[in-house]
C-alpha positions as CSV (number, residue, x, y, z in Angstrom):
1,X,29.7,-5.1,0.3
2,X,32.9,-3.3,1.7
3,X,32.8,-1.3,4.9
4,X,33.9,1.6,2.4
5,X,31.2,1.2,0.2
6,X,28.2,0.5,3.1
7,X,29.5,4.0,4.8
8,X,28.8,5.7,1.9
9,X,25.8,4.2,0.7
10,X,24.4,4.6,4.8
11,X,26.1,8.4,4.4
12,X,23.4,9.1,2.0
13,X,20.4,7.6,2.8
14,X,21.0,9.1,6.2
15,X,20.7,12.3,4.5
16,X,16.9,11.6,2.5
17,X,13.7,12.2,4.0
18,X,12.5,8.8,3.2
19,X,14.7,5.5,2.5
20,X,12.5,4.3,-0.3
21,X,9.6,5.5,-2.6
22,X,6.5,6.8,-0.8
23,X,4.8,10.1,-0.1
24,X,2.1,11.5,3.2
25,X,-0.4,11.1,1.0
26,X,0.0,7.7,-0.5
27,X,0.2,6.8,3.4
28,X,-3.2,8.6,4.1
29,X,-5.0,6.8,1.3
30,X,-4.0,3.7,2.8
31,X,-4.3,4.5,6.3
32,X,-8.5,5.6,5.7
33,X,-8.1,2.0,4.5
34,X,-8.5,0.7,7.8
35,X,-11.8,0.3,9.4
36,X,-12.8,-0.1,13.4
37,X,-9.3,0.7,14.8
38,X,-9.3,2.2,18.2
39,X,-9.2,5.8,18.4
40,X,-5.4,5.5,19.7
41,X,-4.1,2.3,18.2
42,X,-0.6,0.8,18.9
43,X,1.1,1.1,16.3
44,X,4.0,-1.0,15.4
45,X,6.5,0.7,12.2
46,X,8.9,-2.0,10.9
47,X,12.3,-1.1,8.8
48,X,10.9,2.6,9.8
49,X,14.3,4.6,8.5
50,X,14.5,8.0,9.5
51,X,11.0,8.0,10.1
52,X,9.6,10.0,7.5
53,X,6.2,7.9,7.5
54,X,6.4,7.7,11.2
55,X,5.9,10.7,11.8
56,X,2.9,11.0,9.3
57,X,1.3,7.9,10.4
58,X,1.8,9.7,13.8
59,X,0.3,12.6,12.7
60,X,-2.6,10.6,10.7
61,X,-3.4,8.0,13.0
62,X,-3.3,9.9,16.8
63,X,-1.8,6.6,18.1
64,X,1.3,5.6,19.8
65,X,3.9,4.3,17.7
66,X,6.9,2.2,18.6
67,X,9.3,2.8,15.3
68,X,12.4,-0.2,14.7
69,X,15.2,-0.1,12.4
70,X,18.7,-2.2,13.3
71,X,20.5,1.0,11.9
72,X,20.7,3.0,15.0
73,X,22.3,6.3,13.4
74,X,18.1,6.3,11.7
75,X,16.9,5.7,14.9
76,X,19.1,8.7,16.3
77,X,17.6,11.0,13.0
78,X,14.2,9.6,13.9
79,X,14.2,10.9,17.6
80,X,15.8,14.7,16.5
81,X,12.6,15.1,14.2
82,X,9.6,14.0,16.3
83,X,11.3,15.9,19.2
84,X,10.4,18.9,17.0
85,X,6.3,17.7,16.7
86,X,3.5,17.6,18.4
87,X,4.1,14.2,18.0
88,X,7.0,13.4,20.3
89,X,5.6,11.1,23.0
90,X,3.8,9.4,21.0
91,X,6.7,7.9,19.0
92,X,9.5,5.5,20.6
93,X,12.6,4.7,18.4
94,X,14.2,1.5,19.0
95,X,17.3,-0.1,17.4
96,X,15.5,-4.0,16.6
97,X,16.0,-6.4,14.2
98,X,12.7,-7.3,12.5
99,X,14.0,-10.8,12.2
100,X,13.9,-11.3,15.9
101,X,11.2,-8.8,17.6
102,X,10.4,-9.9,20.5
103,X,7.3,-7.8,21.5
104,X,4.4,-9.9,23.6
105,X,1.9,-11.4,21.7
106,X,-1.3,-9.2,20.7
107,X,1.0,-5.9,20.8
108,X,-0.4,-3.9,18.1
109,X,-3.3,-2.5,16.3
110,X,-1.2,-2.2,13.2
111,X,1.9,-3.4,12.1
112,X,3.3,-0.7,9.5
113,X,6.0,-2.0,7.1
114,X,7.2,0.4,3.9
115,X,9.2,-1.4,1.5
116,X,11.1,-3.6,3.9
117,X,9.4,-6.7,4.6
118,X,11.2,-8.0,1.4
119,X,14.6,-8.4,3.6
120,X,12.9,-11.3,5.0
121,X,10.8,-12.5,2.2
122,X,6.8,-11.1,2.0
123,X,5.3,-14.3,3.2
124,X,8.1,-15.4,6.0
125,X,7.4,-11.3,7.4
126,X,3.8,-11.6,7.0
127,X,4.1,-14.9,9.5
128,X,6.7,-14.1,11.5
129,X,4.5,-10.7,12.3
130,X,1.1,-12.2,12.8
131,X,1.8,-13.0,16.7
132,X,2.4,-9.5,17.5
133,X,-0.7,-8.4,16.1
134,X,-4.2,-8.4,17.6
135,X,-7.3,-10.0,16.0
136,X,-9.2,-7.5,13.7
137,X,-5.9,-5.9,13.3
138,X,-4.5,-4.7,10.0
139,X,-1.1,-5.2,8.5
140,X,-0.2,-2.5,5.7
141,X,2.9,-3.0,3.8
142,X,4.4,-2.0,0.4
143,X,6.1,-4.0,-1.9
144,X,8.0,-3.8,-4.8
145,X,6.3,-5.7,-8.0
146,X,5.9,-6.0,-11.4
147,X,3.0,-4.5,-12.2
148,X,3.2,-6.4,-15.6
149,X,3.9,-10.0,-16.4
150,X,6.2,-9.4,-19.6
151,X,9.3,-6.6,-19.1
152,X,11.7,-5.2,-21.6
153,X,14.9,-7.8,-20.9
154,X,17.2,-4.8,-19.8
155,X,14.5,-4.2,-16.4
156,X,14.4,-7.9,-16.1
157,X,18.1,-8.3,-15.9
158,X,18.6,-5.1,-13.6
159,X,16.1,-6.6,-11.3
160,X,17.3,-10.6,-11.5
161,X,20.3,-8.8,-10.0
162,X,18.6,-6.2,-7.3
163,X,15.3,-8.2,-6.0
164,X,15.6,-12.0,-8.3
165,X,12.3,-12.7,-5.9
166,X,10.0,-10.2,-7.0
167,X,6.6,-11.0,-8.1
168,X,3.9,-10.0,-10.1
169,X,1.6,-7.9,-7.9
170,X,-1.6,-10.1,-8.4
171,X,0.9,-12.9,-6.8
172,X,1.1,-11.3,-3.6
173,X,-2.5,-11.8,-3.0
174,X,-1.9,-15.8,-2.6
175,X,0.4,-15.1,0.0
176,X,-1.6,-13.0,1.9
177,X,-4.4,-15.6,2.1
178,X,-1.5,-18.6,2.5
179,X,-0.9,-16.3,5.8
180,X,-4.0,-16.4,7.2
181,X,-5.1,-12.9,6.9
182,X,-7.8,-11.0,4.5
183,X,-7.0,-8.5,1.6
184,X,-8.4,-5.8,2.5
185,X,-7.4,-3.3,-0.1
186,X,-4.7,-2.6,-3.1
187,X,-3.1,0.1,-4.8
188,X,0.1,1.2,-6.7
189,X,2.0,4.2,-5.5
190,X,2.0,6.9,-7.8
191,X,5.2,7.4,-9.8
192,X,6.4,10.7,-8.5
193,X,6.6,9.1,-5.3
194,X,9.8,7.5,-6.2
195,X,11.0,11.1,-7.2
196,X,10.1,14.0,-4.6
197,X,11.6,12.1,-1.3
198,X,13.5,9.7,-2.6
199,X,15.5,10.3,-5.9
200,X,15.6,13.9,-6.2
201,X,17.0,13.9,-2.8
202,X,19.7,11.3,-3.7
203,X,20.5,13.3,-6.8
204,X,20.9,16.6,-4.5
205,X,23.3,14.5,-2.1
206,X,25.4,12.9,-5.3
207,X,25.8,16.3,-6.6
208,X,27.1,17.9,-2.8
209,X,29.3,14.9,-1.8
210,X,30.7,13.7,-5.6
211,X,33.7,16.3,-5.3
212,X,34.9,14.8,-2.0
213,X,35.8,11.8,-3.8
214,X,37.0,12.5,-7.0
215,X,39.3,9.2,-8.1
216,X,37.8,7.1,-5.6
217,X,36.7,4.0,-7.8
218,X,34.9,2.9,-4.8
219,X,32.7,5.7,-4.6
220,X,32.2,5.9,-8.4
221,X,30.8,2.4,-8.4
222,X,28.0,3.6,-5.4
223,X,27.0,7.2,-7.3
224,X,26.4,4.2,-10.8
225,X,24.8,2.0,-8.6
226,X,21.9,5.0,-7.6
227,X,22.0,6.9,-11.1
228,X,21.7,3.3,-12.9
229,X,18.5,2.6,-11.3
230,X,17.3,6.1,-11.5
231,X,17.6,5.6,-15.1
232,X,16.5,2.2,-15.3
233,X,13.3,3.4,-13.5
234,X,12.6,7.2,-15.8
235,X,12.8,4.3,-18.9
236,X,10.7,1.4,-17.0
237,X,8.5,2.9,-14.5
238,X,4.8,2.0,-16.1
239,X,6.5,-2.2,-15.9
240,X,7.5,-1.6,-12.0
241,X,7.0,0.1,-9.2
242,X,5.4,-0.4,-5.2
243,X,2.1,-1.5,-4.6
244,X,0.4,-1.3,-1.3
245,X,-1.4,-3.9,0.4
246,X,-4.0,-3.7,3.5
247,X,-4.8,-6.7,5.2
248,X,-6.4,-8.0,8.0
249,X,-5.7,-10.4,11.0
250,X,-9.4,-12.6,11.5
């Protein structure tokens, strides 16, 4: 991707409250999920964004939360919100790589991870992570997966493009066991949740910015990019979508 096109695709997701699918209450139904945490765990929020579900695990959780993303302009959006909560020293922002944390082993209660453990591959995050956490601790991530095994071939070809590794969610359960940890729980995330933080929002900003760059073929190709797989998921949505999973560290 060009430097040109990166800006502007970063120039807009810096602008949404959440960088992917996913909504407070999705977050609570997964959090009550967890059983025998301490009543302040450490909480460890990977690929965290802007921090829209840090600050409601924050809020749902009453632990401390250390929040990395290797974008640091999210970190810098992260830190202006929580300064404005109740929340605020319990949340630390810090410009990491997942792909080479070096936290001390046994760190965390829970390690918190919303539709970005795919940029290292489910099962290589799910190992990589496993050090950091303590035992009878709980990993919750989301993951996008088909929630059925046979697609329409324009969904398939969209997604051989966008994420060629994704699996059929009953798949992921293999790898959480191939891990060593326990499936604790399931669920898909509702629809609207792609909609009310995450596309609607992108639409809003498409709308703002688009007359800044009229004739710019460069931006034309990013506004496509998000209004093709807006459309791709309005017609396709019941074949797709994120699916959350709970497990635990024995």
């Amino acid at each position: 991707m060009s430097n040109t096109l990166e800006e502007l695709f970063y120039k807009i997701y810096e602008s949404l409250p959440r960088q992917g699918p996913g909504d407070a209450k999705s977050l609570r139904k997964a959090f009550k999920k967890l059983k025998g945490l301490p009543f302040h765990p450490n909480i460890l929020d990977v690929g965290c964004g802007t921090g829209g579900q840090t600050l409601d695990l924050a809020s749902v959780s009453g632990g401390c939360i250390t929040a990395i993303d290797n974008h640091g302009p999210f970190i810098e959006i992260l830190k202006k919100n929580a300064a404005k909560t109740l929340q605020k020293d319990r949340i630390c922002g810090i410009v990491q790589d997942m792909k080479t944390m070096n936290f001390e082993k046994d760190s965390f209660d829970l390690i918190w991870c919303e539709g970005a453990a795919y940029f290292m591959g489910t099962g290589n995050a799910l190992s990589a992570w496993k050090m950091f956490l303590r035992t009878g601790g709980y990993i919750v991530i989301s993951e996008l997966v088909w929630f059925k095994k046979e697609a329409p071939c324009e969904v398939k070809e969209f997604f051989k493009n966008e994420y060629p590794e994704m699996k059929y969610y009953r798949n992921i359960f293999p790898v959480i066991k191939d891990t060593g940890y326990k499936k604790v729980a399931y669920f898909a995330l509702p629809g609207q949740s792609w909609w009310d933080e995450y596309y609607i929002p992108i639409t809003k900003k498409i709308e703002e910015i688009r007359p800044y760059y009229t004739g710019d073929k460069n931006a034309k190709k990013v506004f496509d990019i998000f209004l093709l797989e807006m459309d791709i998921h309005r017609k396709y949505s019941e074949f797709y979508g994120y699916g959350f999973y709970i497990m635990r560290k024995e």
